[in-house]
PLY file of the C-alpha trace (Angstrom):
ply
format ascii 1.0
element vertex 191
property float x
property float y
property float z
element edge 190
property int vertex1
property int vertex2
end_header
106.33 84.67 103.80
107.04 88.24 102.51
103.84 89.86 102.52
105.07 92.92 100.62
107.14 91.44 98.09
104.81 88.43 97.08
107.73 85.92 97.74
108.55 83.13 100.50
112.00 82.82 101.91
113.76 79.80 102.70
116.36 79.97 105.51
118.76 77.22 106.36
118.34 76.14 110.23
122.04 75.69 109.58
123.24 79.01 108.95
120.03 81.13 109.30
120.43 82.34 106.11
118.31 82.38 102.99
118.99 79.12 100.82
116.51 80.54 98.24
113.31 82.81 97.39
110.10 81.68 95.67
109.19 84.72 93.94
105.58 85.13 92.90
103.64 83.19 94.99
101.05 85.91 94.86
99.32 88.73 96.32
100.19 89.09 100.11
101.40 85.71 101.12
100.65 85.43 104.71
100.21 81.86 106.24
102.38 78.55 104.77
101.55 75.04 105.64
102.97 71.79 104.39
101.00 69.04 103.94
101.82 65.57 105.25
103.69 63.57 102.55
102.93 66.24 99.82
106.10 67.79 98.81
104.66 71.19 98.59
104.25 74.56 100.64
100.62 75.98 100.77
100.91 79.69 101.00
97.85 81.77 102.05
97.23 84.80 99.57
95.66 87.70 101.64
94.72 89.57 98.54
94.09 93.33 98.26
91.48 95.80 98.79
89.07 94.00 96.58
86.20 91.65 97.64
86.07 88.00 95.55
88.56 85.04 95.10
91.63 84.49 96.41
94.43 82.12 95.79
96.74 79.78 97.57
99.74 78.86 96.13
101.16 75.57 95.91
104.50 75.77 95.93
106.96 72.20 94.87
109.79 73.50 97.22
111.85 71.00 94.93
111.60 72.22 91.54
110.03 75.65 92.34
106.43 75.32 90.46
104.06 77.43 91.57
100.66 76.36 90.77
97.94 78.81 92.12
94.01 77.57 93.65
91.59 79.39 93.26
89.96 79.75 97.04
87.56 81.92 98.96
87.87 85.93 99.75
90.77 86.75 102.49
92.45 83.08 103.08
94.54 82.94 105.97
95.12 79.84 108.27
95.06 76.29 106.97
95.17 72.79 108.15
95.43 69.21 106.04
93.96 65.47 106.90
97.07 63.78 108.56
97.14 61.70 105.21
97.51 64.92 103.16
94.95 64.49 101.01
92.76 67.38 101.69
94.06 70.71 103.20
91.41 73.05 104.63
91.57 76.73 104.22
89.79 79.34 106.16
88.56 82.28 103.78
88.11 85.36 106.67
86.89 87.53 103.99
83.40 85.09 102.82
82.80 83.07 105.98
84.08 79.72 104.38
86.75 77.22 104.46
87.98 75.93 101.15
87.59 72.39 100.65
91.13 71.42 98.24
92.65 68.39 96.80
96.29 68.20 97.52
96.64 65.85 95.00
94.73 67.96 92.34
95.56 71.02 93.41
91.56 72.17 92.68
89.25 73.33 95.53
86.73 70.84 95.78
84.43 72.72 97.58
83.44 75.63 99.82
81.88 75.40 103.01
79.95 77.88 105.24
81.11 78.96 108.18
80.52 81.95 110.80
82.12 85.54 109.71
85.87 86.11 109.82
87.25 82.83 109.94
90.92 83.08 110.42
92.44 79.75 111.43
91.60 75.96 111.35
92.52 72.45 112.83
92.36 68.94 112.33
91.51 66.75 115.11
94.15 63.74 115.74
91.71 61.27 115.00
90.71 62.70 111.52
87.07 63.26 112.01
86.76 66.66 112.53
87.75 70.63 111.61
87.81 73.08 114.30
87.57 76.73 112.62
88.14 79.70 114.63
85.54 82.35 113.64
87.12 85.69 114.69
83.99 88.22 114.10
81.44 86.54 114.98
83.65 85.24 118.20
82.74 81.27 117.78
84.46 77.59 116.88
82.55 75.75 113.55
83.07 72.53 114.03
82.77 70.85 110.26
82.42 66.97 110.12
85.10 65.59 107.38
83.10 62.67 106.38
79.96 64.68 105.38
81.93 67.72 105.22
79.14 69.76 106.76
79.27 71.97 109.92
77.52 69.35 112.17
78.48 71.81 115.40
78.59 75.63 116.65
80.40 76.62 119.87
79.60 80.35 120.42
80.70 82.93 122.78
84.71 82.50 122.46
86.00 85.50 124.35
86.31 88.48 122.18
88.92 88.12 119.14
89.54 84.15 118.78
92.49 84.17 115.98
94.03 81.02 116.15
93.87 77.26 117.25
95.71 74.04 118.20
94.99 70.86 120.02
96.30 69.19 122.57
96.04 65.75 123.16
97.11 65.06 127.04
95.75 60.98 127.23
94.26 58.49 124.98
90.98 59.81 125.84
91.60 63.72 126.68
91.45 65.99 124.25
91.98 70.11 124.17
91.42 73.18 121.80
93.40 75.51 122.39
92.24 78.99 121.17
94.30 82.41 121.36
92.09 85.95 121.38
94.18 88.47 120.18
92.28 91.45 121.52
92.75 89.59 125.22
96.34 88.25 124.86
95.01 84.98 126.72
94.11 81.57 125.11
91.33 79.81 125.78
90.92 75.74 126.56
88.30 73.80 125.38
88.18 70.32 126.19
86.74 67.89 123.55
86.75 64.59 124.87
0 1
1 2
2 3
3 4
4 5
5 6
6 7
7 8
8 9
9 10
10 11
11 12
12 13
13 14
14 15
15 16
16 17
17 18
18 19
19 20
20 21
21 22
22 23
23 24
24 25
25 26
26 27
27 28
28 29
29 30
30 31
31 32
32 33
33 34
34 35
35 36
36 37
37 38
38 39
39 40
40 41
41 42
42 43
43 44
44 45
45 46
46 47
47 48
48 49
49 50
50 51
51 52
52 53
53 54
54 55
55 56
56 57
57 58
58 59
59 60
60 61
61 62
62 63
63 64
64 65
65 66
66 67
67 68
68 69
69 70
70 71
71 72
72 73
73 74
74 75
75 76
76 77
77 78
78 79
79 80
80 81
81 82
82 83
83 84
84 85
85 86
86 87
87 88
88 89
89 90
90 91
91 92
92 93
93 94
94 95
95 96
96 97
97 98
98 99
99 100
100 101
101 102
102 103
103 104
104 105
105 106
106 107
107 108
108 109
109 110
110 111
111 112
112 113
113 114
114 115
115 116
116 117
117 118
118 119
119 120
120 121
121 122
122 123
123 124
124 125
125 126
126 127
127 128
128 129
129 130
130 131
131 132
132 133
133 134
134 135
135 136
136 137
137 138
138 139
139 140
140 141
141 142
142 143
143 144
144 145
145 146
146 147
147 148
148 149
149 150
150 151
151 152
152 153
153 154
154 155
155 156
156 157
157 158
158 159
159 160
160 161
161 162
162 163
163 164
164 165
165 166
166 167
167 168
168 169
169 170
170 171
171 172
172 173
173 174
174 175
175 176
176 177
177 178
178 179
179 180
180 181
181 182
182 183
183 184
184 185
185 186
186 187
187 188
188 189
189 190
């Protein structure tokens, strides 16, 4: 993504060169995500100065459409279902994750989460969304089913940022969070 000049580049792993440039995608593109089976690249818009909606564009890296959804202030990291249904996004600048349908391309809804949430993750079994809350330092843990925060882990050392799990067995499971003010990342196990 090309914060500065609203575009994404895409580079051959070939050559390492640029094959082509979305222009447009909108106003400081920061994070990109493709969801499973979708055919698209979600691109975070960071916005500007000013407080309200966002947008994350949904860019068909075939034909070059860019259709743009309407999300929460400040969107940054995002996640999808493994079916790529839904994609999650986590709005840093309103304490939400956005709620959209990859098939629609419409947020379907908003839901609350602690302040500054920069990053989120699906569990491998599809149940749940870890979401890394960076100012008030915690983990929302948002049931997908009820799609309702069902969990709060607080106290995750000082700037959480971003998250990932690990899954070592059938029946071990890890989050693994990185604090950006520590340079460390922090383990969680979940089952």
């Amino acid at each position: 993504s090309n914060a500065n000049s609203a575009s994404v580049s895409v580079i051959s792993t070939a050559t390492g060169e640029v094959d082509n440039t979305f222009i447009n995608v909108g106003n400081s593109p920061r994070e990109m995500f493709i969801p499973p089976g979708s055919g698209l690249l979600l691109v975070s818009n960071f916005g500007g100065v000013d407080i309200g909606a966002d947008k994350v564009a949904a860019v068909d890296y075939e034909t070059g459409l860019i259709v743009q959804i309407t999300v929460g202030d400040k969107p940054l990291g995002m996640a999808a279902t493994p079916d790529g249904r839904y994609a999650f996004v986590a709005n840093s600048g309103s304490g939400s994750v956005s709620l959209i349908s990859v098939a629609a391309l419409t947020e379907v809804l908003k839901i609350s989460v602690g302040q500054g949430p920069t990053a989120c993750a699906v569990t491998p079994d599809n149940s749940q969304v870890y979401v890394v809350n960076s100012l008030t330092r915690t983990i929302s843990i948002i049931d997908i089913q009820s799609k309702t925060v069902v969990e709060t882990i607080p106290n995750v050392g000082t700037e959480p940022f971003d998250i990932a799990f690990y899954e070592r067995a059938a029946d071990e499971l890890f989050a693994l969070v990185t604090d950006r003010a520590l340079g460390r990342v922090w383990v969680f196990q979940v089952r």
